[in-house]
C-alpha positions as CSV (number, residue, x, y, z in Angstrom):
1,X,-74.8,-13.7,36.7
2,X,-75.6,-16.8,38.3
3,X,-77.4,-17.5,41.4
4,X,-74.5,-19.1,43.3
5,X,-72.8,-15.4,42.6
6,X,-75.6,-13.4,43.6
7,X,-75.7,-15.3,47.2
8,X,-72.3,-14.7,47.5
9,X,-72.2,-11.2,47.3
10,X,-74.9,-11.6,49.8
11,X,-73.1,-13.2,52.0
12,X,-70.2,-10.5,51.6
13,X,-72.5,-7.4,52.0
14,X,-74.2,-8.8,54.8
15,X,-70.8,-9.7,56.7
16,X,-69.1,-6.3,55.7
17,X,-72.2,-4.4,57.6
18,X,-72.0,-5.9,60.6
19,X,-68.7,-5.2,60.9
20,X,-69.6,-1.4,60.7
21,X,-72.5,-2.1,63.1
22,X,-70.0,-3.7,65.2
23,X,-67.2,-1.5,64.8
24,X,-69.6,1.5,65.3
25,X,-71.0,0.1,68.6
26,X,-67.6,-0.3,69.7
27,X,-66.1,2.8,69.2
28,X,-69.8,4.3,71.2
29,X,-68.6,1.9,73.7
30,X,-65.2,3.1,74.1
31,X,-66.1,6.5,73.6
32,X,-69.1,8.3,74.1
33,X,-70.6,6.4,76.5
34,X,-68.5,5.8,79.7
35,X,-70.7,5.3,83.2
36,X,-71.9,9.1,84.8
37,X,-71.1,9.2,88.3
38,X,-73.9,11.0,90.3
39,X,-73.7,14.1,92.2
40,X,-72.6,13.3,95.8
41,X,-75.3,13.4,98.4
42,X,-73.3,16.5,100.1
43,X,-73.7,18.5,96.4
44,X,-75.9,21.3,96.5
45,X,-77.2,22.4,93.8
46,X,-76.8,26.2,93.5
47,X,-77.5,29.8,91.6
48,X,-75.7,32.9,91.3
49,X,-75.7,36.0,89.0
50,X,-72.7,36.4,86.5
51,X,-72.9,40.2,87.1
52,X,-75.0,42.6,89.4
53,X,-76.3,43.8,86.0
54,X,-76.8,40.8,84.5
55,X,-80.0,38.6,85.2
56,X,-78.5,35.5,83.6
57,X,-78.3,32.5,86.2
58,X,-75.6,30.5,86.5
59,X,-75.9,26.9,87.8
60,X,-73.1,24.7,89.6
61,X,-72.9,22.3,92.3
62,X,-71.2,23.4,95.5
63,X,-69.3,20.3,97.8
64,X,-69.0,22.1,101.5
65,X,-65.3,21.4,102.4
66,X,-63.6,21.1,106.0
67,X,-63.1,24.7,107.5
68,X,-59.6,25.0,107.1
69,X,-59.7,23.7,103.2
70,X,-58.9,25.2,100.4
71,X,-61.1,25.5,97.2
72,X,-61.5,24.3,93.5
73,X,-63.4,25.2,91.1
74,X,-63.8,22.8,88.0
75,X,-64.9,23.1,84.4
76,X,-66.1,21.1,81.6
77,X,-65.0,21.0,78.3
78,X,-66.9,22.5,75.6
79,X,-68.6,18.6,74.5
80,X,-69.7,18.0,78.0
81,X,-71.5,19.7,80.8
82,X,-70.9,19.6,84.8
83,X,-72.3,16.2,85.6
84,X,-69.4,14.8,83.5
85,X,-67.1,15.4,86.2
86,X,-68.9,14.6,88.8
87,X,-66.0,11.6,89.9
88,X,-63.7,14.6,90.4
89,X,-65.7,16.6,92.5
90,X,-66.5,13.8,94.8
91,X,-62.7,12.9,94.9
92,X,-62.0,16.4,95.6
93,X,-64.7,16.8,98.0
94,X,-63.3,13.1,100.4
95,X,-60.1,15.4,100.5
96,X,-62.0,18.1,102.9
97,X,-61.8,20.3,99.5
98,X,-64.5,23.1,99.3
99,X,-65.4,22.5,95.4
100,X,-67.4,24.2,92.9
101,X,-68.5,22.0,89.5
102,X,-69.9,24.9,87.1
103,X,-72.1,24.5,83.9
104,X,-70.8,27.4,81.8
105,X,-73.1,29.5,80.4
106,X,-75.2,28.2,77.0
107,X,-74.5,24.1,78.8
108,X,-75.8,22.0,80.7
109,X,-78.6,23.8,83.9
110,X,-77.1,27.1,82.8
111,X,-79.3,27.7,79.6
112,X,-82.1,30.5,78.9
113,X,-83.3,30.9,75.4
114,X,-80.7,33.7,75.2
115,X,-77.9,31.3,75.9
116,X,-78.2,27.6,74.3
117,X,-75.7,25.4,73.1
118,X,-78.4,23.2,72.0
119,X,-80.1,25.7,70.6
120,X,-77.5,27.5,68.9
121,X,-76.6,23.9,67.3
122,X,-81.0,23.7,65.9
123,X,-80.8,26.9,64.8
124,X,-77.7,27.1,62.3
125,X,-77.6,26.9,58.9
126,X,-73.9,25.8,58.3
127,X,-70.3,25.2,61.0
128,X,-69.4,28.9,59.8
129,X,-72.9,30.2,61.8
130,X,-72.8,28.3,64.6
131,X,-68.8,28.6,64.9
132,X,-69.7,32.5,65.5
133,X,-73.3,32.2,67.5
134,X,-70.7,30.0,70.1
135,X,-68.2,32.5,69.7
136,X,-70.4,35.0,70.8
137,X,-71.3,33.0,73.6
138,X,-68.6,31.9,75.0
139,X,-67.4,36.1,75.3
140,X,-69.2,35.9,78.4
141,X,-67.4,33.0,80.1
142,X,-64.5,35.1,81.4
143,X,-67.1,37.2,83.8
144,X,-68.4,34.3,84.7
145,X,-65.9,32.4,86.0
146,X,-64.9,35.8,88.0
147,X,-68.5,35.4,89.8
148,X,-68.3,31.5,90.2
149,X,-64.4,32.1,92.2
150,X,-66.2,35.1,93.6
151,X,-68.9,32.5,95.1
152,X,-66.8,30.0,96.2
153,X,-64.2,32.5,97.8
154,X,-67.1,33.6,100.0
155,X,-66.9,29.9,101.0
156,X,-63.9,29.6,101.6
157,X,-61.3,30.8,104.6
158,X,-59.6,33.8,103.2
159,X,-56.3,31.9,104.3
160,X,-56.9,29.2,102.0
161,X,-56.4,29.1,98.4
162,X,-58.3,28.5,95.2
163,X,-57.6,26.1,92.0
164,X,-59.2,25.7,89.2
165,X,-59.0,22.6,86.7
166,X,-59.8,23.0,83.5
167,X,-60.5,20.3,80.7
168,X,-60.3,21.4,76.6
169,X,-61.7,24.4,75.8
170,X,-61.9,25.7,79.3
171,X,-58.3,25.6,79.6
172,X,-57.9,29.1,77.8
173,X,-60.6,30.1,80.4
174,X,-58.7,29.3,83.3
175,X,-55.9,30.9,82.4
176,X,-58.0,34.9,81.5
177,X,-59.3,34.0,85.1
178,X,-55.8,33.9,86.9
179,X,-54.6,36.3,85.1
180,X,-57.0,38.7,86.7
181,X,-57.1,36.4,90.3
182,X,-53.7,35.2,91.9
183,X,-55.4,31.6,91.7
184,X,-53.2,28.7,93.7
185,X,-52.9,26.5,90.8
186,X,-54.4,25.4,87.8
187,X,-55.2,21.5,86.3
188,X,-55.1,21.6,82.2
189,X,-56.6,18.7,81.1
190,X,-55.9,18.1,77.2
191,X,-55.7,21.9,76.9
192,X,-57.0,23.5,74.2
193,X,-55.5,26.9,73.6
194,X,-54.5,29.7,71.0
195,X,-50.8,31.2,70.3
196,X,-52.7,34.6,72.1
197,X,-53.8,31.9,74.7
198,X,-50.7,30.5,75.3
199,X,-48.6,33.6,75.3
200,X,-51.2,34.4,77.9
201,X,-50.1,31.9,80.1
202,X,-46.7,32.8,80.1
203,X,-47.0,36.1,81.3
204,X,-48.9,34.8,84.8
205,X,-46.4,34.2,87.6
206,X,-45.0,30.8,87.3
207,X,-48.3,29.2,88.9
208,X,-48.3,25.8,89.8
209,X,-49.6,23.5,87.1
210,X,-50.6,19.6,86.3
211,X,-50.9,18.8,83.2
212,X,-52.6,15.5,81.3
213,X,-52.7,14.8,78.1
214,X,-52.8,12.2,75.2
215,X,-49.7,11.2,73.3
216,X,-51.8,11.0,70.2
217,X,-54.2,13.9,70.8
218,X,-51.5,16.1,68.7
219,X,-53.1,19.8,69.5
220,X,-53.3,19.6,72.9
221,X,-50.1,17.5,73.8
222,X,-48.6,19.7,71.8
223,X,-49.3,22.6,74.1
224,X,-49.1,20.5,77.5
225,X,-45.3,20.0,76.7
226,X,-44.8,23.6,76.0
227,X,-46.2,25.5,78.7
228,X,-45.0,22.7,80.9
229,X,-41.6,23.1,79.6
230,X,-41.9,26.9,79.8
231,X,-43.6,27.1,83.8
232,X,-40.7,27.4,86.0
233,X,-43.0,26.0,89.3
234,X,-41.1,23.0,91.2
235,X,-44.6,21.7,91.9
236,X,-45.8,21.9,88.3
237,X,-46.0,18.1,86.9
238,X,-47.4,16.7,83.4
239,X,-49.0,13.1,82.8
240,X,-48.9,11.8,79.0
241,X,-51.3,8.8,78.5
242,X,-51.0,6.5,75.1
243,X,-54.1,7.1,73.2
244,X,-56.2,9.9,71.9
245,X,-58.5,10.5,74.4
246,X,-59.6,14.1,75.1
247,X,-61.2,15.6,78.1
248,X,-63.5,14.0,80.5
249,X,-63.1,10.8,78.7
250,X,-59.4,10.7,79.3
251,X,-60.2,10.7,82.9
252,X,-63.3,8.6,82.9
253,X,-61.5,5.2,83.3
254,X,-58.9,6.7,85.7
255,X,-59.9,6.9,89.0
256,X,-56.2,6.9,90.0
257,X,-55.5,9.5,88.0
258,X,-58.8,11.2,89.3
259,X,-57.1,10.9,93.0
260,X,-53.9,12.1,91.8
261,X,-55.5,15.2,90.8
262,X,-57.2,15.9,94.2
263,X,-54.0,14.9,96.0
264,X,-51.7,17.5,94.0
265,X,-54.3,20.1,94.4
266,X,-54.6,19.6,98.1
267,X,-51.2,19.7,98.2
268,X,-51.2,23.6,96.6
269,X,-54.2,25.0,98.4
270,X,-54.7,24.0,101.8
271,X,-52.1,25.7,103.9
């Protein structure tokens, strides 16, 4: 092999990793690394016990509404914690809303050694482990959103109602909670659910709902369009946005989607 070959195979190696280098920055562009909006000045930072038997801390910050507001309580999905969605909660928050941005337990400020995502990720030994060390954890997240709408009803006027939204994961979440608490109405962002999940929801009373959700996210559009197709609520409304995008970063780039949300909500909760 000559040397004028060798150099060009040079050339072509060099050129075909940067544009994997390039194509890789890109997509952690686009992707994983939209701007974090900081807590609002008027967030307070706050504690609470899931259970009166239960020594485990939860974390969340609480956005003091007007005094005739209703409230909202909003979850992450299951890549993210809290501070991802801290645009909503201030958008929420300029509406008068009295709102409530939780970390669920094992994420983000709501952690002990007990309860780590990031732990739970160091310490297993193959997907099949840490698929059931998160199932475990996640067993507690249904008493745990009873004493987050638990803290935030104590907030709130008892005339007044509560919402939740709900992004992935949490969506399934939301749903064990109303069925248990005659919640307002409910935001699924890109919901991710079970059959037993979504048979769930269909047994609530038709409860308001907004759904979002990417055309080419198949799972969770998939599941928008049925239970929005199923929820006989006149206020109920779904969004479908091209793209894949999935949870927080399917709102990230929307603000007016952001302030649609808080709008709608208003509209269902403050009487």
């Amino acid at each position: 092999m000559n040397m004028l070959s060798l150099r060009t195979i040079k050339t072509y190696l060099f050129s075909l990793m940067l544009i994997i280098t390039l194509t890789l920055l890109w997509s952690v562009s686009v992707y994983g690394n939209e701007k974090k909006t900081s807590a609002s000045n008027h967030a307070q930072q706050v504690k609470f016990k899931a259970r009166a038997d239960d020594n485990f801390m939860l974390t969340a910050d609480y956005y003091a509404g007007t005094t005739r507001a209703g409230g909202v309580i909003v979850l992450h999905d299951c890549k993210t914690d809290r501070s991802r969605y801290n645009a909503m909660a201030n958008a929420l928050f300029q509406r008068g809303l009295h709102t409530l941005t939780l970390d669920l337990r094992g994420y983000g400020a709501s952690v002990s050694p007990e309860f780590s995502r990031d732990i739970i990720k160091q310490n297993a030994t193959d997907l099949v482990s840490y698929q059931s060390e998160m199932a475990l954890l996640t067993t507690y997240w249904q008493d745990d959103l009873v004493a987050a709408y638990q803290f935030l009803r104590s907030k709130v006027d008892k005339n007044q109602g509560i919402a939740i939204v709900t992004s992935g994961c949490s969506a399934a979440y939301g749903v064990a909670l109303a069925g248990k608490i005659l919640l307002n109405s409910i935001v699924m962002i890109t919901p991710q659910m079970t059959y037993a999940d979504k048979e769930r929801y269909k047994n609530l009373i038709d409860i308001p709902s907004y759904f979002i959700t990417s055309a080419h996210h198949m799972e969770s559009d998939q599941v928008a369009q049925e239970l929005f197709a199923w929820n006989g609520s006149k206020e109920s409304k779904i969004q479908t946005f091209k793209g894949s995008r999935y949870g927080y970063y399917l709102i990230a780039r929307e603000q007016s989607l952001i302030d649609d949300i808080s709008q709608w909500i208003d509209s269902t909760v403050t009487k």
